[in-house]
Residue, then its C-alpha position, 0 to 999 in steps of 0.5 A: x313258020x312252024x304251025x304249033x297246037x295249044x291246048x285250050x281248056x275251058x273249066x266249068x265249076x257247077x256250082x248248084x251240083x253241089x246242093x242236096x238234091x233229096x231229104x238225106x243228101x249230106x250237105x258237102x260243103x267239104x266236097x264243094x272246097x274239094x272242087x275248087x281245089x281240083x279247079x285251082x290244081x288244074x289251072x296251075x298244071x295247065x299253065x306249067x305246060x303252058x296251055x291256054x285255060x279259062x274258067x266258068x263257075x255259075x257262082x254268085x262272086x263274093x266281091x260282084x255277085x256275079x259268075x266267072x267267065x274266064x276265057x282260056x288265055x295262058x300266063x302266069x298273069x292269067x293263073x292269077x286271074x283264073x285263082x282269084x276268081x276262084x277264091x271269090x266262088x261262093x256256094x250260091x248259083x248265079x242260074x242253073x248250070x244248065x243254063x249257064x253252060x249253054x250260053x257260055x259254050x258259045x264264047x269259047x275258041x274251037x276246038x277247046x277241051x271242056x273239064x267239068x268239075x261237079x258232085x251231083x249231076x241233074x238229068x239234063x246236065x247228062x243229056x247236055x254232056x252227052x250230046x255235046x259229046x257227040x258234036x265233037x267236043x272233047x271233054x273229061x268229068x271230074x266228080x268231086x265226092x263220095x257220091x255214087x249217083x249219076x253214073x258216067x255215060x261209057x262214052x265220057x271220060x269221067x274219074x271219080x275225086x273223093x277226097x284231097x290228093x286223088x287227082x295226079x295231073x298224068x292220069x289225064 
């Protein structure tokens, strides 16, 4: 027997921080396209090093009105999976993401690293990401856009993407 660590990575796509929050806030639906290409990109890195990766988007899917929730599994079968549901994410939120990212949290294995994709976060997202930062969990931030609101706490890892090819899979 040779115990064996995989890395479990769960992928949260907030969908509704990709709304204007204020009159002037430019609508980024390229932003929005940004940041299920950087969902998408990660999956696949994720499977190439055979890592388990889930998906959670509080996405209205377009075939079912309903969010992906996609637990982190490894395989070609499940990329498959994880890049279908991405292709039916449309910009319309199923609930907050606030909302939704505290009843999903509870359904993942111990110990899975949490990448959250978003352009604007709320307050209470911050909060949320702060504390579960320091309950343990290990999590990296991704912000898709050229937006400079919602500076990162010192304590998160947190990388700004503002346009396609910033991500290199090493840096993280």
């Amino acid at each position: 027997f040779e115990p064996t660590t995989t890395l479990k990575v769960a992928i949260f796509l907030a969908v509704d921080s990709f709304k204007p929050r204020h009159d002037g806030d430019v609508d980024s639906k390229g932003d929005f396209e940004l940041g299920i290409s950087t969902a998408a990109s990660i999956a696949s890195y994720l499977t190439e090093l055979r890592s388990a990766v889930g998906l959670f988007a509080n996405s209205c899917l377009a075939d079912s009105g309903q969010p992906a929730t996609l637990l982190p599994a490894s395989g070609t079968g499940h990329l498959v999976e994880v890049l279908e549901a991405l292709a039916k994410v449309t910009s319309s939120a199923s609930s907050p993401f606030e909302e939704f990212l505290q009843a999903e949290r509870t359904t993942l294995p111990w110990g899975t690293t949490l990448v959250f994709i978003l352009c604007r976060p709320s307050e209470l997202l911050m909060e949320l990401l702060v504390g579960l930062k320091e309950s343990g969990h290990k999590l990296l931030v991704l912000q898709v856009g050229d937006i400079e609101e919602g500076g990162p706490p010192d304590t998160i890892a947190w990388h700004r993407i503002r346009q396609p090819g910033e991500l290199t899979m090493g840096e993280y």
